[in-house]
C-alpha positions in Angstrom: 76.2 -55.0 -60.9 73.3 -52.6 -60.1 73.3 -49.3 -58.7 71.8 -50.6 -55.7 74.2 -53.1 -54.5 77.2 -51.0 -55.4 75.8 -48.9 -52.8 74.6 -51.4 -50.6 78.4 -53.1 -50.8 79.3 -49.5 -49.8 77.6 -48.9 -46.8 78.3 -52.4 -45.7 81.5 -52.1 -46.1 81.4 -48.7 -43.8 79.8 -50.2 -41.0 81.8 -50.8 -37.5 82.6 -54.0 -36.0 80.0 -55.3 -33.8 80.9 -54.7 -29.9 79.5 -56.9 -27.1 77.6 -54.9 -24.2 75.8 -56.7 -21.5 72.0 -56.2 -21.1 72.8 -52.2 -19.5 73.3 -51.6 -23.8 76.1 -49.6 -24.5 78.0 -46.8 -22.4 76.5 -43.3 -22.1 79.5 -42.2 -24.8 78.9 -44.7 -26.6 75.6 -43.6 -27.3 76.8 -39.7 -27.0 78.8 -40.1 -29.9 75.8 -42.1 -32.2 73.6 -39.0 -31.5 76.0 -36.5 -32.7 76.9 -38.3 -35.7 73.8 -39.0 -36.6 72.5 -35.0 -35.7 75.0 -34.0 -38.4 73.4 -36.2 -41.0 69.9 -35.1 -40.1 70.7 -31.2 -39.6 72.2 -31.3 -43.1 69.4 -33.5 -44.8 66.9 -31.1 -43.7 68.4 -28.0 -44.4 69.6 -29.0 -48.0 66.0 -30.2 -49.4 64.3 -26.6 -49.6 66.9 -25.7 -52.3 66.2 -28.7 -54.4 62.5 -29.3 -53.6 59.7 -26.7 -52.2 56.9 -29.7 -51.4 56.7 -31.0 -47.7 58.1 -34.4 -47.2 57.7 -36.8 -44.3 61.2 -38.0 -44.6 62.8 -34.6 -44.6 60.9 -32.2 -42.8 58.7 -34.2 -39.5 61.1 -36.9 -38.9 64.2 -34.6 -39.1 62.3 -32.7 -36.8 61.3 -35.2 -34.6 64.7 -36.6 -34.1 65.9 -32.7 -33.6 63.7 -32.4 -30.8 64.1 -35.6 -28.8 68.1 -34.6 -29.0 67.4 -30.9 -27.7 64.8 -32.6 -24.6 68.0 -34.9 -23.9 70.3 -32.5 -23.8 72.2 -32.0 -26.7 73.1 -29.2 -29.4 70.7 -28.5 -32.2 70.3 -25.7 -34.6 67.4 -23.9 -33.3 66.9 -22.2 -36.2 66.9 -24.8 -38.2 64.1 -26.4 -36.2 62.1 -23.9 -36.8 62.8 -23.5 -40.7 61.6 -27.0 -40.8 58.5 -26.1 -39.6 57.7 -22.7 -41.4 58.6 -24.6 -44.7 56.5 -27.1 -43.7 53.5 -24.4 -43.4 54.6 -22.9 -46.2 54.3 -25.9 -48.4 50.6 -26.8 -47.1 49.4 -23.0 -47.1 49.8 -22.9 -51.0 47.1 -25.5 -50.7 45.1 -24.6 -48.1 41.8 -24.3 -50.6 42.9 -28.2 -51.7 43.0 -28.7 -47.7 39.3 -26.9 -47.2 37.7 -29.1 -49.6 39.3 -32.2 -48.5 40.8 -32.7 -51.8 44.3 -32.6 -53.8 46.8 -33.3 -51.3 49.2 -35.4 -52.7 49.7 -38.6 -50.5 46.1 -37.3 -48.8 45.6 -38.0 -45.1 49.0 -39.7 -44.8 50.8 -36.4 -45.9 48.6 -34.1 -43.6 48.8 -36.0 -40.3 52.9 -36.2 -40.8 52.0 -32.4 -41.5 50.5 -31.6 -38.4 52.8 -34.3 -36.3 56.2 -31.8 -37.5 53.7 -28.6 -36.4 53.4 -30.8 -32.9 57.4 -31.6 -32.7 58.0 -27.6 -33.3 55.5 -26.7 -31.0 54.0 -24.7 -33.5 50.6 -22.6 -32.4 47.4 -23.9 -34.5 45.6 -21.3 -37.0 43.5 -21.0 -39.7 45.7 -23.4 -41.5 46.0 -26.1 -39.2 42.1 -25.9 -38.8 41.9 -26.9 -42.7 43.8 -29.6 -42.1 41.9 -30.7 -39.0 38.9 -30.3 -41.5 40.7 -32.1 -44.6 41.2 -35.1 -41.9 37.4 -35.3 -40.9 36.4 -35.2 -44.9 38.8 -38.6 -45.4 37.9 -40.6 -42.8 36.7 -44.1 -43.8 33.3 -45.3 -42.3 35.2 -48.1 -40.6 36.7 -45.3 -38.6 40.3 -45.8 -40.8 42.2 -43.1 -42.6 43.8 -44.7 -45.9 47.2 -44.1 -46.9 47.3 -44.3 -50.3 50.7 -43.4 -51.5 51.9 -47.5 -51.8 55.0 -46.8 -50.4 56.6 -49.1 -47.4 57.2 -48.2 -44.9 56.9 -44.5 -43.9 53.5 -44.0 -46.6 52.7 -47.8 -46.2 50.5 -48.2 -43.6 46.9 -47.5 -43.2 47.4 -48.0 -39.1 50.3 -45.6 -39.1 48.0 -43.4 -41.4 45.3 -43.4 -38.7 47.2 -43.3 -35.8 48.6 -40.0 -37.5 45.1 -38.5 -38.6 43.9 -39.1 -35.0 46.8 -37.6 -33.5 46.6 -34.5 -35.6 42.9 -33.9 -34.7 43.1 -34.7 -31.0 45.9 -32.1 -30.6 44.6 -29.3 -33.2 40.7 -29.9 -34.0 39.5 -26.0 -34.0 36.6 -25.6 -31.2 33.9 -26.0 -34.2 34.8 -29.6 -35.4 35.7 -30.1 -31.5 32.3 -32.4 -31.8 32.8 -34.0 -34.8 36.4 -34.7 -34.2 35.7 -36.6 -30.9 33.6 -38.6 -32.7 36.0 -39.5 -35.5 38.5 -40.1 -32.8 36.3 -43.0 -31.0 35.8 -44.1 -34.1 39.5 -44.8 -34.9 40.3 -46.1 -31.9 37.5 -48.8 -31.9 39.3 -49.5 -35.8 42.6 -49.5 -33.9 41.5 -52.2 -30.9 40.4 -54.7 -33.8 42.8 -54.2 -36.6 45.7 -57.0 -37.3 48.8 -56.0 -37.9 50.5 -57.5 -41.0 53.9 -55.7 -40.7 56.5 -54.3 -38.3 55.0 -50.4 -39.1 51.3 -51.6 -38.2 52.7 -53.1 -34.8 54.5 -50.2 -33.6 51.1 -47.8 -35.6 48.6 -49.7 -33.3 50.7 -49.4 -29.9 51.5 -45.6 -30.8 47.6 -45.1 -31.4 46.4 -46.8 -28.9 48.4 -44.9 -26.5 47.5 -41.5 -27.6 44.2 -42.2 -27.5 43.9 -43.5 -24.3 43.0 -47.2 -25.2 42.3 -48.7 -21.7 45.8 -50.6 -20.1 45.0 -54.2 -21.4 44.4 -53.1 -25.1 48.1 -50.8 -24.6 49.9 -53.9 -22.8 48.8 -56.3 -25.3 49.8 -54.1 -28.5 53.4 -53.5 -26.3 53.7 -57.1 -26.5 53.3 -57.5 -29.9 56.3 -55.2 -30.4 58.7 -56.5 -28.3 57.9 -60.1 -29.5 59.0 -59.1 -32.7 62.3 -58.1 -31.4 65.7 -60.4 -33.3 68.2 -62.1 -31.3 70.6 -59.4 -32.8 68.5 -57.3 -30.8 66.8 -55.2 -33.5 63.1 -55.4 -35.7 62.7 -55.8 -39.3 60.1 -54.0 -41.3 59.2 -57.6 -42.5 59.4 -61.2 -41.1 61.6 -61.6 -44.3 63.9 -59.0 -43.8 66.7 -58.7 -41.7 67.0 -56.3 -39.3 67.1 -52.7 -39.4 67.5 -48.9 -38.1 64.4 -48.1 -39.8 62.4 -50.4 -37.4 64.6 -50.9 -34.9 64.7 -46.8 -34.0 61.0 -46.8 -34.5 60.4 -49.4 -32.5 62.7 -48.2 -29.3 61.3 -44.7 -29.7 57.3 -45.7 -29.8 58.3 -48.2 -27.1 59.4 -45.3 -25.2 57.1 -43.0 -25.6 54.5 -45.3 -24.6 55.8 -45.8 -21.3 58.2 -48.5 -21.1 61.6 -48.0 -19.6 64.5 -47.5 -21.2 66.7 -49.4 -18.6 64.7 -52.9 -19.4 67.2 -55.2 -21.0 65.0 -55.6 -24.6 65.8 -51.2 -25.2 68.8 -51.6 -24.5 69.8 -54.5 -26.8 68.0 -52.2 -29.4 70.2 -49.5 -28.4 73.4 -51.7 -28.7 72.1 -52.8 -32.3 71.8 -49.3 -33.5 75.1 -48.5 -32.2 76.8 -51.0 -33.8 74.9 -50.8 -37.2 75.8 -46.7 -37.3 77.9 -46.0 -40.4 81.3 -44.3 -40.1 79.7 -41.0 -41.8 76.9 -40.9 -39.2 74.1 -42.0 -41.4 72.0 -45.3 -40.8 71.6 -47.6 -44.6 68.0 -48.9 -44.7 67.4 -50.4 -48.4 64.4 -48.8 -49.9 61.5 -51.1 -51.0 59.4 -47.9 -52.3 58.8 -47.9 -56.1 60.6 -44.9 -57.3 57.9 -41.9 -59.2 59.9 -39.2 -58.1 63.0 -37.3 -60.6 65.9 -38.6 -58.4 68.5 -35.4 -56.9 71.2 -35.1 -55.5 70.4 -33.8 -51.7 74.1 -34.8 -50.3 72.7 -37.3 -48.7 74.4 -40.9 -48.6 73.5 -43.8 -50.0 71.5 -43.0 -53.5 68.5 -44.5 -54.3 67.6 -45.2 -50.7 69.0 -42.0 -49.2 64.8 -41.1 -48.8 64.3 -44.2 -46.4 67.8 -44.2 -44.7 67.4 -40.3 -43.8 64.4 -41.4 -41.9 65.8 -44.3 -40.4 68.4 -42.2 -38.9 66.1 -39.9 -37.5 64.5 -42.7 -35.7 67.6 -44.2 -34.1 68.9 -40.6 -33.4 65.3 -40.2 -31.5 65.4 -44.0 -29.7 69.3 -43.4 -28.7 68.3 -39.7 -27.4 65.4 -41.2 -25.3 68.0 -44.2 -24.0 70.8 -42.2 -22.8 70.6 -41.6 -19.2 73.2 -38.7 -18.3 73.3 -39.5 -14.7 75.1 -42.9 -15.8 77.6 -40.6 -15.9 77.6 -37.1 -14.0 80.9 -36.2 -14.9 80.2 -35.6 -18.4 77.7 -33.2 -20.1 75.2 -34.8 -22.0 76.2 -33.4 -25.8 79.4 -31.9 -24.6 82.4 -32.1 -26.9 
């Protein structure tokens, strides 16, 4: 038997009995106690990798932080300090290349790596500088003349996704494009969000990408409601999404999905977020972590981070960053006022 499904008959094997909720999704402690878990498994991801790798990672270092901070905005316990290490390594790790970054060259994973870059220095409200001006720069050097940004990495889902890639690149430069490129940047902006209103999804990452993008850069209603659409169409009877129509459903997509939903203005009391809530819930293992099985071809020296489930520990750390973030933005502390959102 491989590796693989020794570990996948592991985590399986972990996972709680499915509960029945109606369309109001779980209980506020039900979802209380997901978080938590889950903010163990995240907190201790993160602040592991520094002492085995010193590269930034999209997996470790911006989702982790991401998750961190939509648990802190809803209330609960985080380590700070650990937020903010995330972020300084994450400087720390570009600024060693900051003359690769000025001449928009040599950045491993390119424009993918530096808009998940400047998303973490977003999520830990970091101040832009002379370093997050070379990567506004490095952003304006790769994009395509069809107004794309390419990820080139050829690794589903998180590096997968030229949509994702774009809606990150545009992202970075709306929010940290130095006065000088201020010009240039509008104009590569427009230009990704005309790329954005025609491109076709072919996967679960590009739906939620396109909806995220077209939201931040202020795509006019129709364009936002139809790319909303497309998401929650894609939504299982089990109440979760798939990175594929082949695959079964998943925390990966399913948290992504809830959270970009979110964050793009639909409510978290409809019935469709909270069937996605109830699907994470039940699909939490009983050490806090969400199992996602990777489809990435493996390149990297495989180590030992403590993190659960082996070869796809990389893809099931960030799926339980995303469901930590969608189950953060779903709880609603005033369904119960007499207990503290992230008390004990």
């Amino acid at each position: 038997m491989t590796a693989w499904r020794i570990a996948l008959g592991i985590a399986l094997a972990s996972l709680p009995m499915g509960r029945c909720w109606a369309d109001d999704g779980p209980p506020p402690e039900a979802i209380r106690g997901a978080v938590e878990r889950g903010l163990i498994r995240i907190e201790q991801a993160a602040r592991n990798y520094p002492d085995h790798r010193d590269c930034f990672s999209c997996h470790h270092q911006t989702l982790p932080a991401m998750a961190m901070a939509a648990a802190d905005r809803a209330g609960f316990e985080v380590d700070r300090d650990l937020l903010a290490e995330i972020i300084e390594f994450s400087a720390e790790s570009f600024q060693v290349r900051i003359e690769s970054l000025r001449d928009g060259a040599g950045i491993g994973g390119g424009s993918m790596t530096v808009g998940y870059g400047l998303w973490a220095f977003l999520e830990g409200d970091r101040t832009p500088d002379a370093l997050s001006d070379a990567m506004a720069g490095f952003l304006l050097k790769n994009q395509q003349a069809s107004g794309r940004w390419s990820s080139n990495s050829g690794r589903p889902p998180l590096e997968g996704s030229h949509v994702m890639c774009t809606a990150l690149a545009a992202y970075g430069l709306r929010e940290f494009a130095p006065l000088a490129y201020r010009s240039l940047s509008k104009e590569a902006i427009a230009k990704a969000n005309a790329w954005l209103l025609s491109v076709e999804p072919e996967d679960q990452e590009d739906r939620a990408a396109k909806l995220w993008g077209l939201w931040l850069l202020d795509a006019d209603d129709e364009a936002i409601a139809e790319a909303r659409a497309a998401v929650l169409s894609a939504q299982r009877e089990d109440g979760g999404w798939a990175q594929l129509d082949s695959l079964s459903s998943d925390a990966y997509a399913t948290g992504q999905a809830l959270t970009i939903l979110s964050r793009t203005g639909f409510p978290t009391n409809d019935p469709a977020y909270r069937r996605g809530l109830a699907f994470l819930v039940n699909s939490q293992c009983d050490d806090g972590s969400w199992f996602v099985q990777t489809r990435a071809r493996g390149f990297q020296t495989p180590f030992d981070n403590g993190d659960p489930h082996g070869e796809s520990s990389f893809i099931s750390v960030a799926a339980t960053c995303w469901a930590v973030a969608a189950l953060a933005e779903g709880i609603d502390a005033r369904a119960d006022p007499t207990t503290e959102v992230g008390a004990d």
